[in-house]
N, C-alpha and C positions, 0 to 999 in steps of 0.2 A: 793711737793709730789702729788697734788689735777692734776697739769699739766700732772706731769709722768704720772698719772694711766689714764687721757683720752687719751694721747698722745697713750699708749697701747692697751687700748680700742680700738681704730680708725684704729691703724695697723689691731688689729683680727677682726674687723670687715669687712675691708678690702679685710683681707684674706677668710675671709666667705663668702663675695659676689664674687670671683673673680670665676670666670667659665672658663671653657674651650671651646676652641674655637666651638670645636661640638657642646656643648651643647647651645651656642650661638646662632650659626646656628640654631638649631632647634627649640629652643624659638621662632627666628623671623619669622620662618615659621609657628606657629601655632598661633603664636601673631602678626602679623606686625602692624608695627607700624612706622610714620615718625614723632613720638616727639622728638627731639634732646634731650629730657632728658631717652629715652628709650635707646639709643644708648651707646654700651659696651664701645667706646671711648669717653665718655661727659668728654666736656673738661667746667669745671666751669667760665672759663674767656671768653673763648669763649663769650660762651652763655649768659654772662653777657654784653658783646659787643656787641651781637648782640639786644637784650634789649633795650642798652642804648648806638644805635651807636654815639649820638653827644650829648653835655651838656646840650644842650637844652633838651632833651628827657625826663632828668631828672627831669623834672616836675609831668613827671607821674608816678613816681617812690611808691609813695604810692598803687596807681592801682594795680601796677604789684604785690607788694609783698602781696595785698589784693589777689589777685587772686592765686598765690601760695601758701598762705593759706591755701585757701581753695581747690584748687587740693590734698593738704599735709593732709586736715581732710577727704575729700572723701577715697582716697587712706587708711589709717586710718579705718576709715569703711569699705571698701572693706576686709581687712587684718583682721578683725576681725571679721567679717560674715565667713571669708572663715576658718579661726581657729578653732572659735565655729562648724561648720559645719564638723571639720575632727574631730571631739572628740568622737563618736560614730563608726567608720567607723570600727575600729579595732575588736571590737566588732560583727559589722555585718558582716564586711570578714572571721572572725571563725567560724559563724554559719554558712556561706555561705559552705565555704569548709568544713564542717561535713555534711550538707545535701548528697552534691553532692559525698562526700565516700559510703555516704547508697545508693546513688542509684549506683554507679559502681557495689558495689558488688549482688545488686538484680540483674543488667543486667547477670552481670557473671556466675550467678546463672541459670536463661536463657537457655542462650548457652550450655553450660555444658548440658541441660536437651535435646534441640535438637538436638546435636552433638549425645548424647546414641541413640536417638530416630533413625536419620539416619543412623548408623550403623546396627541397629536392621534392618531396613526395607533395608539396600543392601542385607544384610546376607539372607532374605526372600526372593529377590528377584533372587539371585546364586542357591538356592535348587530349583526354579521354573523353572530358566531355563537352570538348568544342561544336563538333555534328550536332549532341543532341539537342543544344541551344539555338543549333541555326532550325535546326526542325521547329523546335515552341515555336518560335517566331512564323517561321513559315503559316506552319498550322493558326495560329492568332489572325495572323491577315486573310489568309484562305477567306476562314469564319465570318469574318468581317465585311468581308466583300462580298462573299456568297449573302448575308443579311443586305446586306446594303442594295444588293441587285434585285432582293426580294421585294422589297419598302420601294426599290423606284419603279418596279413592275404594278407592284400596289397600287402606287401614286399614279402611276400614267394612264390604266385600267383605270382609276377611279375618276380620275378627273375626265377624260373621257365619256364614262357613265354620268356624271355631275351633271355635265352640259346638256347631255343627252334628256337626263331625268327633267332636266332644267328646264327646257325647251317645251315637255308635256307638260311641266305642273305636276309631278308624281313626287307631290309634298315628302306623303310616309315615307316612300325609299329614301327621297333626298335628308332627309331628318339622323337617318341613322349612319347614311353612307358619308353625307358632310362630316360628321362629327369625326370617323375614322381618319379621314381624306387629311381632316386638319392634324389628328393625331401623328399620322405620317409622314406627313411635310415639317413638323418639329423637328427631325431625325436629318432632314437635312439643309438643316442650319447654315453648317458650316462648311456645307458645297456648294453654297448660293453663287460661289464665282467661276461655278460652272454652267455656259450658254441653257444647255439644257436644262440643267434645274432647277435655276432661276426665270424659263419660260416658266414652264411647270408652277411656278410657283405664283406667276403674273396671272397664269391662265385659272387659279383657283379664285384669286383674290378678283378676279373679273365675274366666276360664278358666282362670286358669293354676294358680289354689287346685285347682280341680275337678278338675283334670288332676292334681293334686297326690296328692291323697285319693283318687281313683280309681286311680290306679296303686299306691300304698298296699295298695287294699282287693283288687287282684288277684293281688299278690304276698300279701299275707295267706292269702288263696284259696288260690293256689294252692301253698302252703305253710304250713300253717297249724302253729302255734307248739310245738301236740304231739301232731300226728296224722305221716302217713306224707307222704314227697312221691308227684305224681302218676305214676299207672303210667305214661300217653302221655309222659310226658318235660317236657321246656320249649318252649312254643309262639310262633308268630310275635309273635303278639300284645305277649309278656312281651318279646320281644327289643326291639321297634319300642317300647314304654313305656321300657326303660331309655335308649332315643337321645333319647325325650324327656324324658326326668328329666334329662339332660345340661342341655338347656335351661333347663329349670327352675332354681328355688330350691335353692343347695346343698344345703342338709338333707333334701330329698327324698332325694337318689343318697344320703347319708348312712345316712337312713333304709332306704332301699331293700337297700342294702348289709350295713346292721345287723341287719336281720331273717334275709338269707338265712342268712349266718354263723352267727347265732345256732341257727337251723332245722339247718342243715347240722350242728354243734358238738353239738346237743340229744343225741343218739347217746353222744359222746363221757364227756360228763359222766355219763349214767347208768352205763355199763360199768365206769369207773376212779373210784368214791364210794371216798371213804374208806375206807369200810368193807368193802371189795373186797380181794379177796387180790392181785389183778393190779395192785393200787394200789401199793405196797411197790415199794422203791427197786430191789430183786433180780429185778424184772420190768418195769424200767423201757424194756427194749428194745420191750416191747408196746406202749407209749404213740408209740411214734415208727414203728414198723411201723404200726399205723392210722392215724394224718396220714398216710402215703407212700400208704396204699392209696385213700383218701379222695378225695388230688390227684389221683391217678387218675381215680379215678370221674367226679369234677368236669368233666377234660377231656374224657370221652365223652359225658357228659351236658348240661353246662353250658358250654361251653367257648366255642360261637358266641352264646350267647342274652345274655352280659354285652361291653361292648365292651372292648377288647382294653388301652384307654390305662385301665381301672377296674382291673385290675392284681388282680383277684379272690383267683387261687393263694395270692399273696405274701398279700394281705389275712386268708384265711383261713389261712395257716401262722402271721402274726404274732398272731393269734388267738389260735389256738390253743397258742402259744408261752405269752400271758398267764396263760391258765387254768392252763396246764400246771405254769408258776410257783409261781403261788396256789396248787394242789392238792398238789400236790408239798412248801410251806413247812407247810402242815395239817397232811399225813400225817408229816413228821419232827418236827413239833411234839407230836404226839400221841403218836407210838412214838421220842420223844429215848433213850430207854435201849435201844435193840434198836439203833441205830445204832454199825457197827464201823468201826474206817477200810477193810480192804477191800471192803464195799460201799458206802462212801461214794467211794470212787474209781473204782469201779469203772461207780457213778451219775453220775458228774464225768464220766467219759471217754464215758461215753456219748453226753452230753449236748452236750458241745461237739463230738462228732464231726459230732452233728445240725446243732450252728450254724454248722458249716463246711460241710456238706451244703447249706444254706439260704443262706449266703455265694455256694456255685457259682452256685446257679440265678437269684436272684435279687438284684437289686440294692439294696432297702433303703430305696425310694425312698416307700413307706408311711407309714414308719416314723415319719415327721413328722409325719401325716396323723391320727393315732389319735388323740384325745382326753386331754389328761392323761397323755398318753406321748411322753418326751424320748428322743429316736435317742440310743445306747447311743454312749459317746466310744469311736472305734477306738484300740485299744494304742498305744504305740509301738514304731517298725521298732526290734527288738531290734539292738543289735550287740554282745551278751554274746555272750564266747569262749567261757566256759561251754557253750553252745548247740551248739559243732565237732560233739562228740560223740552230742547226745542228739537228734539227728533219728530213728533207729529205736530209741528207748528206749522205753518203757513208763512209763506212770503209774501201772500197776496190782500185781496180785502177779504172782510170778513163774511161780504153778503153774496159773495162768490160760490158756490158749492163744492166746483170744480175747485177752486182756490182752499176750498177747507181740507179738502181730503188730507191727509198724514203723511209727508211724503220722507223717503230714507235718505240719511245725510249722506253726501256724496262721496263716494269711495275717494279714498287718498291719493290714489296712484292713476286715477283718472286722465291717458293721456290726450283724451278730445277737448278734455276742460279747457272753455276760453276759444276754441276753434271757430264757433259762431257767437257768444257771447261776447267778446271781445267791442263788438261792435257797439253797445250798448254804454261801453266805458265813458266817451265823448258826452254822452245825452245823459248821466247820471247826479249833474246839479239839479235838475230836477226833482229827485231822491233825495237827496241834500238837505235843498231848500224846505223839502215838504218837511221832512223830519225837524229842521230847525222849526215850523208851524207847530207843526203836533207836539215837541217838549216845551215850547211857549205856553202853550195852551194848556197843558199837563201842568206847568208850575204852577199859573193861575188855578185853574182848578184844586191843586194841592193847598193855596193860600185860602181862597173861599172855602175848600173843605174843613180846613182848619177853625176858622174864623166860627162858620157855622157850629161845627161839634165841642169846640172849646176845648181847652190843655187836658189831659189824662188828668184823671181824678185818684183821687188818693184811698187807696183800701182795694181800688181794682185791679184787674190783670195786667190792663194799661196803665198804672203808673210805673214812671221809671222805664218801660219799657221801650224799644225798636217805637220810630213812629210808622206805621203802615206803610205811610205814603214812600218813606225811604224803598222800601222792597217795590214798590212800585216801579221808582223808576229806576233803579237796577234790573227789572225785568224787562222793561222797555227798551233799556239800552243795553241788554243781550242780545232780544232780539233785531235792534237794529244794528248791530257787530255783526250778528251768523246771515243776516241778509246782504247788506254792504260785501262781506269778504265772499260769500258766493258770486256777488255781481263781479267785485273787480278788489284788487288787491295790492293799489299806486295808490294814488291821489286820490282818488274819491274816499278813501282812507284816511289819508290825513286829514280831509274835509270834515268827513263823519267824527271824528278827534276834537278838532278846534270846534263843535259844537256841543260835542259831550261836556268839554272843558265849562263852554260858556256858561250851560245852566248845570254844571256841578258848583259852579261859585252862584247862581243864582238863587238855588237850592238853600245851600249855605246860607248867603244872606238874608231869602224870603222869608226860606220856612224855619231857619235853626236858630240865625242870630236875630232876627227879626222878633222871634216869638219867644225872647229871653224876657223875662219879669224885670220891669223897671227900678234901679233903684229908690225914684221917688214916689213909692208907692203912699197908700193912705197910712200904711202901721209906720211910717216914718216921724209923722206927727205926736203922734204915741211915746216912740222911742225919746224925742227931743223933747216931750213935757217931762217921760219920767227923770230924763237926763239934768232940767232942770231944775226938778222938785228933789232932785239928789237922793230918789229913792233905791232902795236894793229889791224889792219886793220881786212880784212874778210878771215885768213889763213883758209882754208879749212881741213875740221876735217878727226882727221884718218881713219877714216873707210867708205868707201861710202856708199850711202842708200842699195843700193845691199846687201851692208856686213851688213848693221847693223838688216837689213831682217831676214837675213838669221840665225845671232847672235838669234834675236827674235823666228825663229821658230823652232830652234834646242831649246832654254828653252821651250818651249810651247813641244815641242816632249817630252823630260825628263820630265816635269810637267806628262806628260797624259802616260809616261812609269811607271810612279813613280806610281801613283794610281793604274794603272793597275796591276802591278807587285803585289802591296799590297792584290787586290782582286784574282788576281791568286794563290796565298799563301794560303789566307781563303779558297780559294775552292779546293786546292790538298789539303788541311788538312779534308776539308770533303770526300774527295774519298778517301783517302788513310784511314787503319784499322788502328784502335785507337790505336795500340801501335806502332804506326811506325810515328805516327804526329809527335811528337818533333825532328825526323829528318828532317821535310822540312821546310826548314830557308832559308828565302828568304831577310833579313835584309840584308846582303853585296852586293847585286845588288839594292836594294833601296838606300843604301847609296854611291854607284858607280852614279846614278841618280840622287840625291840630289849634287853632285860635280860636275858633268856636270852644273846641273843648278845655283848655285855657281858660276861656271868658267864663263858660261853667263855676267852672272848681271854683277859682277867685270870687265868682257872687255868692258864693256855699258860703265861701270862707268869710266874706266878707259878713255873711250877713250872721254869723256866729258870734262874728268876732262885734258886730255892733250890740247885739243883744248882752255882750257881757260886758261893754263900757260902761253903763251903768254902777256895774258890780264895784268895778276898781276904781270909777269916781269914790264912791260912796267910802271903800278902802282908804284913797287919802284922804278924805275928811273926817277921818276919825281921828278923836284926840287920845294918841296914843302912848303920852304921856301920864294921862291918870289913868292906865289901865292897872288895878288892884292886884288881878288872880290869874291865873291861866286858866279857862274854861276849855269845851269843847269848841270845833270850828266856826269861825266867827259865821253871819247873815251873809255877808258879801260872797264868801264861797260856798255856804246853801245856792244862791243865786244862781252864780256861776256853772254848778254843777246840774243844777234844776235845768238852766237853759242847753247844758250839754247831752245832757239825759233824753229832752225834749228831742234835739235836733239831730245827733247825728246814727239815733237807732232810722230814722226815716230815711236819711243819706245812705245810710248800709243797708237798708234793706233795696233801697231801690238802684244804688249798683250793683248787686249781687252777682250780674252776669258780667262787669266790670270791676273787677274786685283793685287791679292796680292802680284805677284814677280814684279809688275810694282810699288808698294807702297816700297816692298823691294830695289829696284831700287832707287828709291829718295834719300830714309834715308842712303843709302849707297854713295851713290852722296853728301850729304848733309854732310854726317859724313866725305868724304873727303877734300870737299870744304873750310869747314868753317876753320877746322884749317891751311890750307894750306893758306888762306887768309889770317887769323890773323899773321901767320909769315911773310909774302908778308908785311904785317901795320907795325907791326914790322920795317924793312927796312927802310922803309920813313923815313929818320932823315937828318938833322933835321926839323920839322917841324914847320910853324907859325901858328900865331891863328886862320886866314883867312883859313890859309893850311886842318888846323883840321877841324874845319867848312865843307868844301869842302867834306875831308873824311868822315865824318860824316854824310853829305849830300848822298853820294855815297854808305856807308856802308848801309843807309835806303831803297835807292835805291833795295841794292842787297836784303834786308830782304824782301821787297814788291815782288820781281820775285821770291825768292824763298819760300816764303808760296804760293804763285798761281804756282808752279814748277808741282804739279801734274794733273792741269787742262789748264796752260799754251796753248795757243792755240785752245785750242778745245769749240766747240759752248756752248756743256753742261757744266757751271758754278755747278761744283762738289765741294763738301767742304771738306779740305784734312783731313787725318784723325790726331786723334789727336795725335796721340802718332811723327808724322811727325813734327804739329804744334810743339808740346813742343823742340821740336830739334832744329831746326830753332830757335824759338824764343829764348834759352839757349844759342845758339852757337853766334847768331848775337848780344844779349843783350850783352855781354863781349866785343865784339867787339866795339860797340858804348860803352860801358864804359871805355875800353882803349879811345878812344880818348878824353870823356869828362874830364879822367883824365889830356893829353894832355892840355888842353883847360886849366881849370886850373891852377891861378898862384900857382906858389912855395914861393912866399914869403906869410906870415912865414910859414915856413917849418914844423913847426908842425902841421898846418890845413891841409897842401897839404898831408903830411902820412895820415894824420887820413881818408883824406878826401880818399886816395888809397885805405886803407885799408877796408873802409866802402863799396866802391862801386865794387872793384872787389875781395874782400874775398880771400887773394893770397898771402902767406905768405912766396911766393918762391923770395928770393934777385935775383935773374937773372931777373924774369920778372919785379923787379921796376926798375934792372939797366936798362932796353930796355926802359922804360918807358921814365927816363931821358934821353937816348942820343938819342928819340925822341923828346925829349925838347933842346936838344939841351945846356944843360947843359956842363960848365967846369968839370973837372976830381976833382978839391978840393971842389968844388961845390957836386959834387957827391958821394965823400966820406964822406962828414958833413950827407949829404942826406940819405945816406945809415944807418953810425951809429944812426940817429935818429930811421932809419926805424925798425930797429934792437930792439932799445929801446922801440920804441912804438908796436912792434910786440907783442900779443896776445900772453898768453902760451900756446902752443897746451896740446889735454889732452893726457892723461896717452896710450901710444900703439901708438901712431899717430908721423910721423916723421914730419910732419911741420904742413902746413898750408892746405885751403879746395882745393882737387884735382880739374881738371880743367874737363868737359866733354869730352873737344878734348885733345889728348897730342902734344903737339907741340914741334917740332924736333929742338934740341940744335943749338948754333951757330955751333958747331964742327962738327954734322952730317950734317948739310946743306953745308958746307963746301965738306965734304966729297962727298956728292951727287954732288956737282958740278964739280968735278975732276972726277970725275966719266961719267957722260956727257961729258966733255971737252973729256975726252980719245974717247968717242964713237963718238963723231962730227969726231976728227980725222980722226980713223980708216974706217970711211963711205967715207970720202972726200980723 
């Protein structure tokens, strides 16, 4: 019982020291402490370990618990000072909290007594200054009234005077005194529904009709609509009405303004009718010479009598710009069949020389101002490359004088552009069509020039090179870009596009793929005798250096049409208006030029790779089974190497400015070579051990010339790039591991699979059978061989139909077969 009741003891006491983690935390913040007996996790073994880490320790075991002790009797002390010490507190915290009630409520007491006090003393302070409040006020409307009495002595004096003035014509007074009158009448606004201030107000808006209509009727006068203007000039009078027509109702200055123009312009209209010879597009300089003489006139005459911010010049040039329009779209509607493109260019260049003229002088700023007329959108800042050259070009012909002179490319921000030009848009198939004539005639001519001078020659500046004719017509069809987007900048656009397009693929065709060297040349014959005389010697490659020139600089042409065509794109997307870009698509003649260049590379390669069939015929018929010794590299890759030596120092030197379709070049060389050789290895059977050696020898051989294949020959030791190297060494590493297979006994048979399969990764049974009847293997021999191979073959995984694909694909027995019936018929039908 005496156990149970401490055992309970110990739990509750347990539970009465157990704290919560907060108040843990806060303990050790206002306590810290690093006793491991203050710690909420004291672990008592611990600590007793730590004491008494070894047996020995335990000697001092007395100490310790002398000194725990006495920690236990301090502590003890502490807990009992601090006991005795809370035993009054309770007491002194009630009297605490009763003092500090009495004093709240004296404070409250207080307040309460100043809070009466200050209301006392506002309420004293409202009776004092009731009077002086009614005074402000007083005094405020006084003010106000006395203003107000002034502003309708103003108004009634002025208006008064208005009518008065009105009645003489005494424009100047009216001009400065109107402006006041209306100033004043603002002011009372919000009396209007007083009888008399809304006379008052009637009676202004009456002067100022009359003032309206009168100055109307003196401009009429004194310009009347189709008689002459006045001999004495323009008078005070006229000047002093336009300063008050400012005043007035916009539509007066409107009016006012309309009339003059009109008057001034009347002149114009009758001299260039229709039906006027001076009207026609080929005396178009007439119509622009009279505006210039006109603004003239204007300045000496008229120049002080309009005020200076009415902008008159400008007014009456953009005017006259409209009509010129309009008359101008009549007269080529009328006579559409007398229209040729060199006077219709020749009307173009006129015309915007004018609205570049009209650009200098003036700013444009009317141009809002006109009725039913939207300011003309300024171009965009060109940054066509195009443009280097054609700053003193011409848009016109060439037998022209006037048309040759230099003229400056038109300012960007030009807001006349198109103001009379515009007109010209509708008659611009014209332009069109010609242009489709002249790069007709242009391709032709670029065929017969070719024909005539015959392919770059080889040793000259032109082999390999740009063909001329290329830059020809990229200069042509600049300048028919910077003429077109001057003219108009819609459709005749995308016009000018769909023509480029055409004879950029004619181009292409005529002069690039047209003028590729045949494969059936005369050295074809050559090839096919040495091919079947089975020689290796030095057969002469199909193509001669001439051709293979020329092969070169037809891709170097496509190369540098390919580019260009691409930057001609970006920049008819910038001439041409934002909603009409996604029509000019220039990808189907880039990819017409990409095939050209394509067709290139592949006749290089191909005709490489013909010159060196020879070699690896000759390869498998050799009987490489009594080969005795290992020597140096066999004839067949003399050959081989001769023909590489030969051919592709000429290829490199004539892409030099094309350096990546000559990298292209190799890898395509490369990608045909290697498997074509591997099936050539193939052949060899059977072989001996010396035999394989040899090939071996010779297969290292070819890897050595063909990682140096891109700098072969040439003085600069250039390091190929790598994607090259990896090919090569992929495609030759198989190669030397077919034969170290080779090499390799077959007994036991399970080493020689294992060892296949380890080194060429090829889980295809055709290529081990080739392997074997390169060993020279019996047929039961080779079926034991095979079902091993079978058994030992790796499970492919999961999606995969066999084993690891090859880089190169190499062509069955059945299609090499077939390829050779196929030659054998074409030896034939040549012979």
């Amino acid at each position: 019982m005496m156990e149970e009741e401490e055992f309970e003891f110990a739990e509750d006491l347990e539970a009465i020291l157990h704290l919560t983690p907060e108040v843990q935390l806060a303990i050790e913040q206002v306590f810290p402490s690093q006793d491991p007996l203050d710690r909420a996790d004291f672990n008592a073994v611990e600590y007793i370990n730590t004491l008494f880490p070894t047996e020995q320790s335990l000697a001092n075991i007395d100490d310790v618990v002398n000194k725990i002790r006495l920690k236990i009797r301090r502590l003890d002390d502490n807990i009992r000072t601090v006991v005795r010490g809370q035993t009054n507190v309770g007491q002194d915290g009630r009297q605490a909290l009763e003092e500090a009630q009495i004093a709240i409520g004296q404070l409250f007491g207080k307040i309460k007594d100043i809070k009466d006090k200050a209301e006392k003393s506002e309420q004293m302070v409202k009776e004092i200054t009731r009077d002086i409040k009614q005074l402000d006020h007083a005094k405020r409307h006084l003010t106000t009234s006395i203003t107000t009495l002034n502003h309708l002595h103003m108004l009634a004096g002025g208006v008064d005077s208005l009518e008065a003035m009105t009645r003489k014509r005494q424009y100047g007074e009216v001009a400065n005194l109107l402006q006041g009158v209306v100033n004043v009448l603002e002011h009372f606004h919000k009396y209007m529904g007083i009888p008399q201030i809304r006379q008052l107000s009637e009676r202004v808006k009456a002067a100022q009709s009359e003032l309206g209509t009168q100055i109307l009727a003196d401009f009429e006068e004194a310009f009347p609509a189709q008689g002459s203007k006045r001999t004495g000039g323009p008078s005070n009078v006229l000047r002093d009405a336009c300063l008050v027509a400012n005043v007035l109702d916009p539509r007066i200055k409107q009016e006012v303004i309309k009339k003059f123009i009109r008057q001034h312009l009347s002149e114009y209209l009758v001299l260039f009718q229709e039906n006027q010879d001076v009207a026609w597009l080929d005396k178009i300089d007439r119509r622009y010479a009279w505006i210039k003489r006109q603004l003239v006139d204007y300045d000496e005459k008229y120049g002080r009598m309009f005020p200076e911010e009415w902008c008159m010049t400008e007014r009456i040039s953009v005017e006259f710009c409209h009509i010129t329009r309009v008359e101008l779209a009549k007269v080529m509607r009328t006579r559409a069949k007398e229209i040729e493109v060199k006077l219709l260019l020749f009307a173009i260049q006129r015309t915007t020389n004018f609205e570049g003229l009209l650009a200098k002088r003036f700013t444009g700023c009317t141009l809002t101002d006109v009725p039913g007329q939207k300011r003309p959108e300024s171009p965009l800042e060109s940054t066509n490359p195009f443009l280097e050259d054609e700053q003193g070009e011409d848009v016109g012909t060439e037998k022209d004088e006037d048309l040759a002179k230099p003229r400056k490319p038109k300012a960007p921000d030009n807001p006349f552009h198109g103001i009379v030009s515009k007109c010209f848009e509708a008659h611009l198939y014209v332009y069109i069509e010609s242009q489709d004539k002249n790069l007709g005639e242009l391709i032709d001519r670029f065929v017969s020039d070719f024909r005539a001078q015959g392919p770059p020659k080889a040793g000259t500046e032109e082999g390999g090179a740009v063909l001329p004719s290329c830059a020809d017509l990229f200069v042509y069809y600049k300048k028919c870009m910077v003429q077109c987007s001057q003219l108009s900048t819609g459709e005749p656009m995308i016009a000018l596009t769909t023509i480029f397009q055409k004879f950029l693929r004619e181009y292409a065709w005529k002069i690039l793929s047209g003028n590729l060297p045949k494969s059936s040349s005369n050295s074809v014959g050559l090839t096919i005798s040495s091919l079947l005389k089975e020689k290796e010697g030095s057969e002469a490659a199909k193509f001669t250096v001439d051709e293979l020139c020329l092969i070169c600089s037809i891709l170097s042409t496509a190369e540098y049409c390919l580019a260009t065509t691409q930057q001609l794109e970006e920049k008819l997307k910038e001439k041409v208006d934002k909603i009409l870009v996604e029509r000019i698509n220039l990808t189907g003649e880039m990819d017409t030029f990409s095939t050209v260049i394509s067709n290139s590379i592949q006749l290089l390669v191909q005709d490489l790779d013909a010159a060196c069939d020879p070699a690896l015929t000759a390869m498998s018929k050799m009987p490489w089974q009594s080969v005795e010794h290992v020597g140096d590299q066999s004839p067949y890759v003399t050959s081989i190497i001769m023909h590489i030596k030969q051919n592709v120092p000429i290829i490199r030197d004539n892409l030099a400015s094309t350096r990546k379709y000559f990298t292209q070049f190799c890898i395509k060389f490369t990608n045909s070579f290697i498997p074509k050789f591997i099936n050539h290895l193939f052949r060899c059977k059977p072989i001996s051990m010396v035999g394989a050696e040899q090939l071996l020898l010779d297969t290292h051989s070819l890897k050595t010339v063909l990682l140096d294949l891109p700098s072969i020959g040439s003085q600069v030791n250039r390091k190929a790039p790598a994607s090259y190297t990896k090919i090569v060494v992929k495609g030759m590493t198989r190669a030397e591991m077919i034969l170290k297979v080779v090499m390799a006994p077959h007994e036991p048979p399970v080493v020689f699979v294992d060892n296949y399969i380890k080194l060429l990764a090829d889980g295809n049974p055709e290529t081990f059978q080739k392997i074997l009847d390169m060993k020279g293997l019996k047929r039961s021999e080779q079926s034991s061989m095979l079902e091993l191979f079978r058994q030992r073959l790796p499970t492919p995984p999961s999606g995969a139909d066999g084993g690891p694909s090859l880089s190169f694909s190499t062509p069955t027995p059945e299609q090499e077969s077939s390829r050779i019936r196929k030659l054998e018929k074409l030896i034939k039908k040549r012979l």
